[in-house]
N, C-alpha and C positions, 0 to 999 in steps of 0.2 A: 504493500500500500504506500504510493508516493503521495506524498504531501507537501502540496506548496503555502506558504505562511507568508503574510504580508503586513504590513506593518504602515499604518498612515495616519496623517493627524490632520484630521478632515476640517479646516477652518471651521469653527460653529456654527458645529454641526445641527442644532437645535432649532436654526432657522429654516429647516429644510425640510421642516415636519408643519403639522397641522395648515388651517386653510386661509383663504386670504393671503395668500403670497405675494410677493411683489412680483411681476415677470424679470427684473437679475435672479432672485432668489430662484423662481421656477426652472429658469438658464440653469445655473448652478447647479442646483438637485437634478436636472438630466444629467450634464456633463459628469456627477458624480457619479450617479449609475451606471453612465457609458465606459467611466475607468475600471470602477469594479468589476464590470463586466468582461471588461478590457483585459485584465488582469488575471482576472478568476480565478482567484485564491481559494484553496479548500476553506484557510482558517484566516480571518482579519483583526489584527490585534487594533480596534479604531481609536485615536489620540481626538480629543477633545469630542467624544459622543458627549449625546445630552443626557439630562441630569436626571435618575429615574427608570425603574421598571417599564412603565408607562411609556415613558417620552423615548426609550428604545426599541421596543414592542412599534411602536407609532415609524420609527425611520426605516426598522425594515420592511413595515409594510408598506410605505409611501414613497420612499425612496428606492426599495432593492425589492419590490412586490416578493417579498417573504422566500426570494430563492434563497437566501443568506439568512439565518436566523440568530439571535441572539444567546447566551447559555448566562441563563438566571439563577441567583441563592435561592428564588421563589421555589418552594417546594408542594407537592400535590396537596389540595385546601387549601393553601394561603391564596389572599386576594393580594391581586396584582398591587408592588408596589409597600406591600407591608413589609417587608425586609429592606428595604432603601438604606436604613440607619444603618445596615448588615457589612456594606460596602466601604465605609469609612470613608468617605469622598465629599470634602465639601468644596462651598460653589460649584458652578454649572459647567465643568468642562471634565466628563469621567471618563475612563478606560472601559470598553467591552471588549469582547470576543465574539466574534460574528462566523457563524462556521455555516457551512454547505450544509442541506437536510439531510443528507447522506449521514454526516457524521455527528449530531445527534446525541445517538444512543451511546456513541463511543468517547461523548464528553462531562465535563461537568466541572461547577466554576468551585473554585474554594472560597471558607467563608475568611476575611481579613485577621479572624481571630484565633486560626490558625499557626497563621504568620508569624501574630504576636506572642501567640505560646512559643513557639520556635527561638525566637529570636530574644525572649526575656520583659519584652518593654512595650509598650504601647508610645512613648516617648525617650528621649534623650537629652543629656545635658549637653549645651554647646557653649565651649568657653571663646568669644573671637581672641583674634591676637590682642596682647595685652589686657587683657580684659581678667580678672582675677574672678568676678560673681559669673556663675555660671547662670546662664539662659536656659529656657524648654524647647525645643524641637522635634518634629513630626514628622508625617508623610501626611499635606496638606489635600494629596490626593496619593492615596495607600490605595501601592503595587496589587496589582490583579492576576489572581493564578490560576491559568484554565490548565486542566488535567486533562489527558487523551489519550486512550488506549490504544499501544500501538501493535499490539500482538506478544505471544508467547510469553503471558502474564507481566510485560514490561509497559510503562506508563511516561509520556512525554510530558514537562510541564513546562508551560509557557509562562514567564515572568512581564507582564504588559505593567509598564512604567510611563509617570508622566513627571516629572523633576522638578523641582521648586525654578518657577522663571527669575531669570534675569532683566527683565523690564526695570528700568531705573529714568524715571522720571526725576530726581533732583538737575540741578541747575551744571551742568558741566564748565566749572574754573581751571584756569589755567594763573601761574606765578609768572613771573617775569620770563624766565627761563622753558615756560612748556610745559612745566610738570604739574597734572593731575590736582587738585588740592581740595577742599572740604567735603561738603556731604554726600555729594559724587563718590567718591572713595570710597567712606563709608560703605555706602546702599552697597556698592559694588561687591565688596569683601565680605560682608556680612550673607551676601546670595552667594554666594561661590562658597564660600564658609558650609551653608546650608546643603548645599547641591552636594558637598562630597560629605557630609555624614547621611544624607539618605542613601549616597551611595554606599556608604559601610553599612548601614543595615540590612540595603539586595547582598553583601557580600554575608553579613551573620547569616543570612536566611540561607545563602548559597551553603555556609559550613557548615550550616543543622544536615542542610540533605546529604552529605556526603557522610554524615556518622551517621546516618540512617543508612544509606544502600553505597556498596562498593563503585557504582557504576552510575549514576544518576544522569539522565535525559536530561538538561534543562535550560532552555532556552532564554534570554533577556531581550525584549522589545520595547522598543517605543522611541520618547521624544526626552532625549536627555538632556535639552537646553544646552548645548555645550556642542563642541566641533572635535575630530580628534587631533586638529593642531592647537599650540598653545596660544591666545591671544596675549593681548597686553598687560594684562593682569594673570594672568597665569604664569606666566614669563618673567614679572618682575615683580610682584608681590608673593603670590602663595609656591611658583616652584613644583608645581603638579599640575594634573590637567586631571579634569573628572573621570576621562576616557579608561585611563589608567587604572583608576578607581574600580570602575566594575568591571575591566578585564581581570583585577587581582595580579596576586605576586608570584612573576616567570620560575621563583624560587619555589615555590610549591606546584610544578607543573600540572601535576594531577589538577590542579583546581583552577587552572588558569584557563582561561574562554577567548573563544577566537573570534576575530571580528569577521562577519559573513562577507565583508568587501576587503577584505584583504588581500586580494589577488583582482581585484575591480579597477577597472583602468584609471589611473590618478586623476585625468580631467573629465570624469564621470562622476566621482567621488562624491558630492553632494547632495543636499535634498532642499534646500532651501535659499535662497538671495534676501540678506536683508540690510541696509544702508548703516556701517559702522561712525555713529558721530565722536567719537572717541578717537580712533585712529584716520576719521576724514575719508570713510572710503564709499564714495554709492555702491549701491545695491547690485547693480549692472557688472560691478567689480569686487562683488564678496561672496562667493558661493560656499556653503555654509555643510559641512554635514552635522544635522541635528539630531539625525533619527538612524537607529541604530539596530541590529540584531546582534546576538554575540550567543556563540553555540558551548557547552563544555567538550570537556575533550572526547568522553567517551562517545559522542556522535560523531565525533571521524576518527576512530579507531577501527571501526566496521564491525564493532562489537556486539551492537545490537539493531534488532530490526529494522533500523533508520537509519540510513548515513548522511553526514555533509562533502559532497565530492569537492574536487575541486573545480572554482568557475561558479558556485552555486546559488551563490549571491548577485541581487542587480539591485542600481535605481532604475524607476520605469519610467526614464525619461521620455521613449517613444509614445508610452501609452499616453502620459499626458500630456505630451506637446500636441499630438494628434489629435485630442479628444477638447483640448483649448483652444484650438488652432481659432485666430478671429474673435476670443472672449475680450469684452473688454475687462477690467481691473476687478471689477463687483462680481463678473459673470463668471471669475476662473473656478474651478470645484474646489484648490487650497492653496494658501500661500508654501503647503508642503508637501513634496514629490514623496509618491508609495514608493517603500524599499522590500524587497523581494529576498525569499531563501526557500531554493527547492530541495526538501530531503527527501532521498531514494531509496528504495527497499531494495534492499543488503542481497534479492533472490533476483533485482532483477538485472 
């Protein structure tokens, strides 16, 4: 059984559902069916769906007429929408898993509380630099784990992340000399701060499962906010790069995770253009990868039912340059290109 997995973070998504639409919006919700379609993924890990049982239920049937289904905590008698609180997601931009009706029966979502058994904490202390009183920190939208059964009693788990954003709205100062100065900084540091301790807790979660099974399936998606090169602040303030972060350490190979585009041609390498005011660079001239898949080892070992070959990963730049072609600005389906990873069964 091959399974292709896709990963994309659908502009909000939320306006794409119910009635009274605008005609961009109506544009839009075709163009994004027509990529889906385009693309047609067994399994869609979707970055900023809307908020809600309900208001997910609603987009595959409006937007993907129900070929693509949702996999809800909702279980047989509950009414739609009574587990919401289950998901741990607040504000309106959530992670789902949208899979093929085929598979189904072969999935099921885990509940967040899981997670947090695993990993010890529902929260974290985070101290910034210099900073002696320690802060509380979260997963402001907490990592979503769909399970999938892939044969011979072995189960893939899909890790769908969406990362504390880097939006910084303060006033950007510059000193005589160029350099960086007040509450710009700040904001900056304090999100980047953020962004790699949610990434050490996908990494606790990652070390629960290996004391658990010798061999463990499991896959990391989404929208990391972060690129895998290091910006200006990465480079000259913190000295790491988040990327780094949830690959983990080359020193403990067994637990180290491979990036699905790592053999992906370098000027393909993105999924998003956005206008750097910090470094002075448009948009035209920043292509960004924000959106990530990252496999563990044991999927290209050819150990178990499923492999990562090599080549297996893309951005699907064809499908939505083609499926955009002529949008204007309002009408594109997202400010971020789907990133693809086909795994192949080991028989065929």
């Amino acid at each position: 059984m091959a399974i292709k997995i896709t990963s994309w973070n659908i502009e909000h998504a939320e306006r794409l559902i119910g009635p009274n639409l605008s005609s961009s919006d109506l544009d839009r919700r075709s163009r994004v069916r027509e990529t889906i379609h385009g693309i047609d993924p067994d399994i869609l890990c979707m970055i900023e769906g809307p908020k809600g049982e309900q208001s997910i239920k609603d987009f595959a049937k409006d937007v993907l007429e129900d070929k693509w289904v949702p996999i809800l905590l909702q279980q047989p008698g509950d009414s739609l929408g009574s587990r919401d609180k289950e998901y741990k997601i607040s504000g309106t931009q959530w992670i789902w898993f949208i899979v093929r009706s085929s598979l189904i029966n072969k999935c099921r979502l885990q509940a967040p509380s899981v997670w947090q058994s695993f990993t010890g904490y529902k929260q974290w202390k985070v101290h910034y630099w210099g900073q002696e009183r320690a802060d509380n920190h979260d997963h402001y939208r907490h990592p979503q784990v769909l399970v999938v059964e892939i044969g011979h009693g072995h189960e893939l788990e899909l890790i769908g992340v969406h990362l504390k954003s880097k939006i910084n709205k303060k006033k950007i100062l510059r000193d005589n000399d160029g350099n960086l100065v007040g509450a710009y900084v700040d904001e900056a540091m304090k999100a980047r701060i953020k962004l790699a301790t949610e990434a050490a807790d996908i990494r606790k979660y990652i070390d629960a499962k290996f004391d658990q099974k010798p061999k463990p399936a499991l896959i990391v998606l989404g929208d990391a906010n972060d690129g895998p090169g290091r910006d200006l602040f990465e480079n000259q303030y913190l000295f790491f790069d988040l990327v780094s972060n949830l690959e983990g350490d080359v020193m403990q190979a067994e637990k180290f995770f491979n990036h699905s585009l790592f053999d992906y041609p370098a000027h393909l390498r993105w999924s998003a253009r956005y206008r750097d005011a910090v470094l002075r660079i448009p948009a035209s001239q920043n292509p960004l990868l924000l959106d990530h898949i990252f496999m563990s080892q044991p999927l290209c070992h050819g150990t178990l039912p499923l492999v990562v070959n090599e080549g297996a990963g893309l951005v699907e730049h064809e499908v939505f340059e083609r499926v955009n072609a002529g949008a204007r600005s309002s009408e594109l389906s997202s400010d971020h290109r789907p990133v693809s990873l086909m795994l192949t069964d080991i028989t065929s």
